[in-house]
C-alpha positions in Angstrom: 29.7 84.9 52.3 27.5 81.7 52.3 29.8 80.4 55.5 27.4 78.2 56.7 27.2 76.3 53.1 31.0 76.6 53.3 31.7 75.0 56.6 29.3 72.0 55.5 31.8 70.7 52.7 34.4 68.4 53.2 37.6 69.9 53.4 40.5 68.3 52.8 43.2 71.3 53.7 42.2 72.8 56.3 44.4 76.2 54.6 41.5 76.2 52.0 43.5 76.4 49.1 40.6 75.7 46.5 38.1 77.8 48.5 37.4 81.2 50.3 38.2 81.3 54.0 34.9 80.9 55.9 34.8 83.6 58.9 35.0 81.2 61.5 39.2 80.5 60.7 39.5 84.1 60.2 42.2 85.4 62.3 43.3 88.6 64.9 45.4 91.4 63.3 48.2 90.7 65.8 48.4 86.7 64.2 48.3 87.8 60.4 50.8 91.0 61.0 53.4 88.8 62.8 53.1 86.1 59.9 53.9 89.0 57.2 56.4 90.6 59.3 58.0 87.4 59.7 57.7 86.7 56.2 59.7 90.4 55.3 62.5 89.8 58.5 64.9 88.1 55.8 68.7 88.3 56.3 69.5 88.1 52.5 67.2 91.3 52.1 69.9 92.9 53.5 72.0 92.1 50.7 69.9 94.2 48.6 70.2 96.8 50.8 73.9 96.5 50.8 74.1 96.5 46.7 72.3 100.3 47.5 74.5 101.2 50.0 77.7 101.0 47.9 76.1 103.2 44.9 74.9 106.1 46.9 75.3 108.2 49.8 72.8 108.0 53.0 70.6 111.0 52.5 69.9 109.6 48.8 69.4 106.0 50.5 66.7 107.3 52.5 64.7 108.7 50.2 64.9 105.2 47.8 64.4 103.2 50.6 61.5 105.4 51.9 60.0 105.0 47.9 60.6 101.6 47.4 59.4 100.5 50.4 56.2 102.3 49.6 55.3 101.7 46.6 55.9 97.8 47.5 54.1 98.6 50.8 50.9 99.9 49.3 50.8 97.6 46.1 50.7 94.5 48.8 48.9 96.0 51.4 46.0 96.6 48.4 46.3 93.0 47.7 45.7 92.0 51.3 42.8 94.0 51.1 41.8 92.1 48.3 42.7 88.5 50.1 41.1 89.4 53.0 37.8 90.6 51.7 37.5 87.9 49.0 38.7 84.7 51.5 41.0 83.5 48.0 44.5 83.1 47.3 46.6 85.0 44.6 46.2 82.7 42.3 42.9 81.9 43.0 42.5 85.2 42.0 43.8 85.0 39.3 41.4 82.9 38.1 38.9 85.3 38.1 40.9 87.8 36.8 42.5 86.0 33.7 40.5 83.0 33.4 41.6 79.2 34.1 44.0 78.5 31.4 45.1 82.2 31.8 45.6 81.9 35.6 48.1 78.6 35.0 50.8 81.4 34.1 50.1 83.1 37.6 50.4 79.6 38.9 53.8 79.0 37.1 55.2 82.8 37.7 54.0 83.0 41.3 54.7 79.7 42.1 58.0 79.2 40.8 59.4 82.2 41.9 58.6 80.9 45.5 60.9 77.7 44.6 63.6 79.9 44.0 63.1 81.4 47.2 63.4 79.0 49.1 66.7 77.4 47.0 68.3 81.2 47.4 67.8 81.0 51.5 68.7 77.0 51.4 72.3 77.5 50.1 72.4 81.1 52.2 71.7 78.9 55.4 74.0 76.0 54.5 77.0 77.8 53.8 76.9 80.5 57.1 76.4 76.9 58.8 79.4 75.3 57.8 81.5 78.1 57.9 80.2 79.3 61.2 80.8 75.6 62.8 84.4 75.4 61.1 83.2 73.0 58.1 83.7 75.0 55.5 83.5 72.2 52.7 81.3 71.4 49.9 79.8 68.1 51.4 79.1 69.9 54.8 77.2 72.6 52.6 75.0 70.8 50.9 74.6 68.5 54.3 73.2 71.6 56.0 71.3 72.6 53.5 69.4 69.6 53.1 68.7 69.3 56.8 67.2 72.7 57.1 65.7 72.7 54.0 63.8 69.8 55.3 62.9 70.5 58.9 61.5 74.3 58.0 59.3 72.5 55.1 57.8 70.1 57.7 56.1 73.0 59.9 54.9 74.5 56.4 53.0 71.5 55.9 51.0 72.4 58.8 50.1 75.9 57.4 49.4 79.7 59.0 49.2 78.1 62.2 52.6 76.8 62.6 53.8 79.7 60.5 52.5 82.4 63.1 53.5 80.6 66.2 57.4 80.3 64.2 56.7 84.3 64.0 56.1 85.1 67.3 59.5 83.6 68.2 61.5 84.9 65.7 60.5 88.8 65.3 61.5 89.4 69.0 64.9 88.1 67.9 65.3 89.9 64.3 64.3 93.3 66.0 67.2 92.8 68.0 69.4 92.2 65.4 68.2 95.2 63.8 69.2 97.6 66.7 72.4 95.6 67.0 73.4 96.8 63.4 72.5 100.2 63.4 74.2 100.5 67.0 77.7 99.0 65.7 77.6 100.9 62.3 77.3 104.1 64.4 80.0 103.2 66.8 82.4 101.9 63.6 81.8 105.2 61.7 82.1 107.3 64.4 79.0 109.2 63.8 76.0 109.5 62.1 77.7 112.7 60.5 80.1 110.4 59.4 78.2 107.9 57.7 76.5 110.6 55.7 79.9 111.7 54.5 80.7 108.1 53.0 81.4 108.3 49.4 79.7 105.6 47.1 82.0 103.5 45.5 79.8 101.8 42.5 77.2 103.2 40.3 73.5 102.6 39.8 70.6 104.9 38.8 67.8 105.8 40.7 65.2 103.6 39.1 67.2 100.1 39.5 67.7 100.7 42.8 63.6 101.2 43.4 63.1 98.2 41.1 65.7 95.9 43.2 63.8 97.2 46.7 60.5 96.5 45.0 61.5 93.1 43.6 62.7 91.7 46.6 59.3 90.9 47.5 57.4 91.4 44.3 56.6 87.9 44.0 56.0 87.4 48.0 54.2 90.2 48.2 52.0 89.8 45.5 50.9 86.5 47.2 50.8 88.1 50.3 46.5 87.5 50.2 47.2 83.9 50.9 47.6 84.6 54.4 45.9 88.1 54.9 42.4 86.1 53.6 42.7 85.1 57.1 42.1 88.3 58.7 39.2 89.5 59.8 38.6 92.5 57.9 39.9 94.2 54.9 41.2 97.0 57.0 42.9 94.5 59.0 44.5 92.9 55.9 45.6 96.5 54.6 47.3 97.6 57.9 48.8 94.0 58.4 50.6 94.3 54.5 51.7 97.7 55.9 52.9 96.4 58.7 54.6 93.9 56.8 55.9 95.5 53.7 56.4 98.6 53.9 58.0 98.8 57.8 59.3 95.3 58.1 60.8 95.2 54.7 62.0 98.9 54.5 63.7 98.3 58.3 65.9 95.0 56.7 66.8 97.3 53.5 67.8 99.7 55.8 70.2 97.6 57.7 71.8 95.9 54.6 72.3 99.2 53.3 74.3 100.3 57.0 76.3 97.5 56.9 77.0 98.2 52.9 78.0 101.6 54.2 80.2 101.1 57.1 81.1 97.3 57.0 81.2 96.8 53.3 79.0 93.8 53.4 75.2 93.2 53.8 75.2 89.9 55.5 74.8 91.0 59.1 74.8 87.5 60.3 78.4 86.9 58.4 79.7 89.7 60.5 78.6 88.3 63.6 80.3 85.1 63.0 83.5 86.6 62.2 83.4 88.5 65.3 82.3 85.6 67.3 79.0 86.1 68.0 78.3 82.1 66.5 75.5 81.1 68.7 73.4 84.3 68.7 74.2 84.4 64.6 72.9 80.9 64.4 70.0 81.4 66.4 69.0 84.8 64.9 69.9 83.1 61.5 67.4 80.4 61.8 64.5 81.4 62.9 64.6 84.4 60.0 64.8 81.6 57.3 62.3 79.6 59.2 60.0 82.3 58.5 60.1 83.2 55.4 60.6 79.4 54.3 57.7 78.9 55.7 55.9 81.3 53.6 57.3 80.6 50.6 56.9 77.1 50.9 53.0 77.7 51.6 53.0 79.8 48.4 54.0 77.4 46.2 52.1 74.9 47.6 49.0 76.8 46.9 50.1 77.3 43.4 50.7 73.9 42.6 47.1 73.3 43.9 45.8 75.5 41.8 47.3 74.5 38.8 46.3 70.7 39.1 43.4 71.2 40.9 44.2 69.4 43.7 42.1 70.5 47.4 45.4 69.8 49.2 48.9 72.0 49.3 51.2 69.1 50.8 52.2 67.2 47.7 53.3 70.3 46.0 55.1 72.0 49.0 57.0 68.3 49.0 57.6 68.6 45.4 58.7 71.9 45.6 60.9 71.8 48.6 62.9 68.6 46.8 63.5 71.0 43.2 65.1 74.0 45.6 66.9 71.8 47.6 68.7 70.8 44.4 68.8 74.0 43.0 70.6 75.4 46.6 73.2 72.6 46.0 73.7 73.8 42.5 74.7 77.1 43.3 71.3 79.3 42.3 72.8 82.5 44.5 74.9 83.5 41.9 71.8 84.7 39.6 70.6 86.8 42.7 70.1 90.6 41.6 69.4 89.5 38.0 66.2 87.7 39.2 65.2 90.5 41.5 65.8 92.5 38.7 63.1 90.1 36.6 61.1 89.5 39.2 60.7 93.5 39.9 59.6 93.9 35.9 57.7 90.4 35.3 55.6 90.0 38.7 53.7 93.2 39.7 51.8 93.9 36.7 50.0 90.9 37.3 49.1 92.0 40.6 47.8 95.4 38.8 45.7 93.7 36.5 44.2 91.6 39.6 43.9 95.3 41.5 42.4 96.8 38.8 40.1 94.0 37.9 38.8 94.1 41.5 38.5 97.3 41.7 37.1 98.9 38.7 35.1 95.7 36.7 34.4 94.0 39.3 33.5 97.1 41.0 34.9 95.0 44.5 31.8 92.2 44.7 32.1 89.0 43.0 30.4 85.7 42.9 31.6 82.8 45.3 33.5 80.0 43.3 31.3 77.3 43.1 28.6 80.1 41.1 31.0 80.5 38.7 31.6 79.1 34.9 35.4 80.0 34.4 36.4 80.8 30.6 39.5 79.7 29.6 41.1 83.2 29.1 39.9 87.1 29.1 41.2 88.8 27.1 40.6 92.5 28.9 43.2 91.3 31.8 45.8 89.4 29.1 46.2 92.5 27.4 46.7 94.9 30.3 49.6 92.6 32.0 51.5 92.5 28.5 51.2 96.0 28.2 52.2 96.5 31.8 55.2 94.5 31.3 56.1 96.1 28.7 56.3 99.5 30.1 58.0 98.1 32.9 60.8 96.4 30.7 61.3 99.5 28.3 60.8 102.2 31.2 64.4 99.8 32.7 65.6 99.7 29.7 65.8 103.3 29.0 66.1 104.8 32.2 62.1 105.8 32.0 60.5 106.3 35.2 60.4 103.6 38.0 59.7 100.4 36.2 57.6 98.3 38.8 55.6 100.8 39.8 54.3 102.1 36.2 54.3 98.3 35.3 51.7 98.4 37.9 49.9 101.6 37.4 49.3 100.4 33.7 48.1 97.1 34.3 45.5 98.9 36.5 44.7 101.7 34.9 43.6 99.6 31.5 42.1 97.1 32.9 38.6 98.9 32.7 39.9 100.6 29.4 40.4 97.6 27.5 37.3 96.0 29.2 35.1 99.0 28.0 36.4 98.5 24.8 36.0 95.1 24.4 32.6 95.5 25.6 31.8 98.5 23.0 33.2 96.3 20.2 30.3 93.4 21.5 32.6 91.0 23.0 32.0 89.7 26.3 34.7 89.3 28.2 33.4 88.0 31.6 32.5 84.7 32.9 29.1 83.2 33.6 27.2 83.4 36.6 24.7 81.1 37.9 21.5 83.4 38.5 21.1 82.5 42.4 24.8 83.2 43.2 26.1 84.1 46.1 29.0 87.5 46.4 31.6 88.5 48.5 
């Protein structure tokens, strides 16, 4: 990988969010599986689960779950492959893939979505605050979620170090939690029996519910590479998204969609507090936020990198942290499942177009940044993400199929399609290469 040339430049970030990851920061399985598992241990996941939970019975919950989970599980865990074996960020990546004018939209889509993130979990965190602590007002809300929203961006300044050590803390405690719920919605219902004989009280089809599961993480987890391009290996990368997305992730669906079932709400940490468990809630409560603000906030902070070329994420986590702040106090939660809805449609194709540029043009080797003369767009990848959006919107429009995952298949699949085509018709659709380049 040309470490050696690497490690001799001046770097200003020591996250490397301009540059591959030279082996010598590269990091254990344990360390990048506890950041992704941290990332995926998210109380308002459970919220999704609970919207599932009220729309079908518990053997057809298991078998969504169990498909949602793994088609975001494998679509991610491919992208950490791809992180780990390349040493770039998603929208690094994205460079290559659509170009440098072309990978400003993964910027602004990846990016952005992150901001919202971290706004939905900032006014989440205030208000169980102030009602927890008997302050139920407006000016105590936004109060709390200033404060938090500030102290969690401050250790994502510092990066996957900070973020892994946050991890190690809070899993032990959101594993817990997890047993806790499943425990209490046994002993409410009676039995397990008598959970599974819980009639659903709303409607949704099959599909929606996938697409929800999926876009919980769609946009996380197709930037999940920015912190597997630490591990060691690609195999360690693939296990780690796994790990991450498709047990972690599938575990909190599955307790939203208990306490949908038994308790009639998904916010595990709201029943707690109104059975006066406060402290314990408020622990548990923080250090889940902590970790998946922290990843969020590191997301966008690459993104905004990227898209001003900038060899330093700080500014842009700061600026980022300061526009969800004010859109927590604005009330963003009330345009929750419509934006997981979007973000399940809009976000994986463009990780299906990265896959299947790796994968099948690329054929898995390409040339180290500093060999490469970007073009401002290719057309091949442009083409394939439309299209894959497009059968992801129509497929959810008219009840065709599972949106997100044939929005992903597509983009994949004609990738190399359109490239050979292209190529047939004489148009060259790849960048330049400096002869003496080095691959990875």
């Amino acid at each position: 990988m040309g470490d050696t040339n690497l490690e001799k430049k001046k770097v200003v970030d020591q996250d490397y969010p301009l540059d591959h990851v030279p082996r010598s920061a590269r990091r254990s399985l344990l360390s990048i599986s506890c950041v992704l598992i941290g990332f995926t241990f998210f109380t308002p996941t459970m919220a999704s689960g609970a919207s599932l939970g009220a729309a079908f019975t518990f053997d057809q919950l298991i078998l969504i779950i169990t498909a949602g989970s793994l088609i975001l599980g494998v679509y991610v865990a491919a992208m950490c492959w791809i992180g780990a074996r390349t040493g770039l960020t998603a929208v690094l990546q994205s460079k290559y893939t659509f170009g440098k004018v072309g990978a400003k939209w993964s910027d602004i889509i990846l990016g952005g979505t992150q901001v919202f993130w971290y706004a939905i979990t900032g006014e989440y965190m205030g208000s169980l605050f102030a009602m927890a602590l008997g302050l139920d007002s407006f000016g105590w809300k936004v109060f709390f979620i200033l404060l938090w929203g500030l102290i969690m961006g401050i250790t994502a300044l510092y990066g996957v170090k900070a973020m892994t050590i946050v991890s190690y803390v809070a899993i032990p405690l959101m594993a817990v939690l997890m047993i806790m719920v499943i425990v209490m919605a046994v002993n409410k219902a009676g039995s397990l029996d008598a959970i599974r004989d819980i009639v659903p009280t709303s409607e949704m089809t099959v599909a929606s519910a996938i697409t929800v599961i999926v876009g919980t993480f769609a946009s996380g987890g197709t930037q999940a590479g920015n912190w597997a391009r630490f591990a060691r290996t690609g195999k360690t990368a693939f296990i780690a998204g796994l790990l991450g997305f498709l047990v972690g992730n599938g575990v909190m669906i599955f307790s939203g969609m208990l306490g949908g079932l038994v308790f009639a709400t998904g916010d595990l940490i709201e029943l707690m507090i109104s059975m006066g468990i406060v402290f314990w809630a408020l622990i548990i409560l923080t250090l889940n936020i902590w970790t998946t603000n922290n990843a969020t906030a590191y997301a966008f902070g690459m993104a905004g990198a990227e898209f001003f070329g900038k060899n330093n994420k700080k500014p842009f986590i700061i600026g980022g942290i300061i526009i969800a702040l004010i859109m927590a106090v604005c009330g963003i939660s009330s345009y929750f499942i419509p934006m997981l809805n979007l973000l399940g449609t809009f976000v994986p194709p463009l990780g299906g177009a990265i896959i299947g540029d790796y994968l099948f043009v690329s054929k898995g080797r390409i040339p180290m940044l500093q060999y490469v003369h970007f073009k401002n767009w290719r057309i091949a990848p442009v083409i394939s993400y439309i299209l894959g959006c497009a059968a992801a919107y129509f497929g959810g429009m008219f009840n065709i199929g599972i949106s997100s995952l044939q929005g992903i298949l597509i983009a994949m699949i004609l990738m190399p399609v359109v490239n050979a085509i292209l190529t047939k018709c004489g148009i060259d659709d790849s960048h330049k290469v400096d002869e003496d380049a080095e691959y990875v």
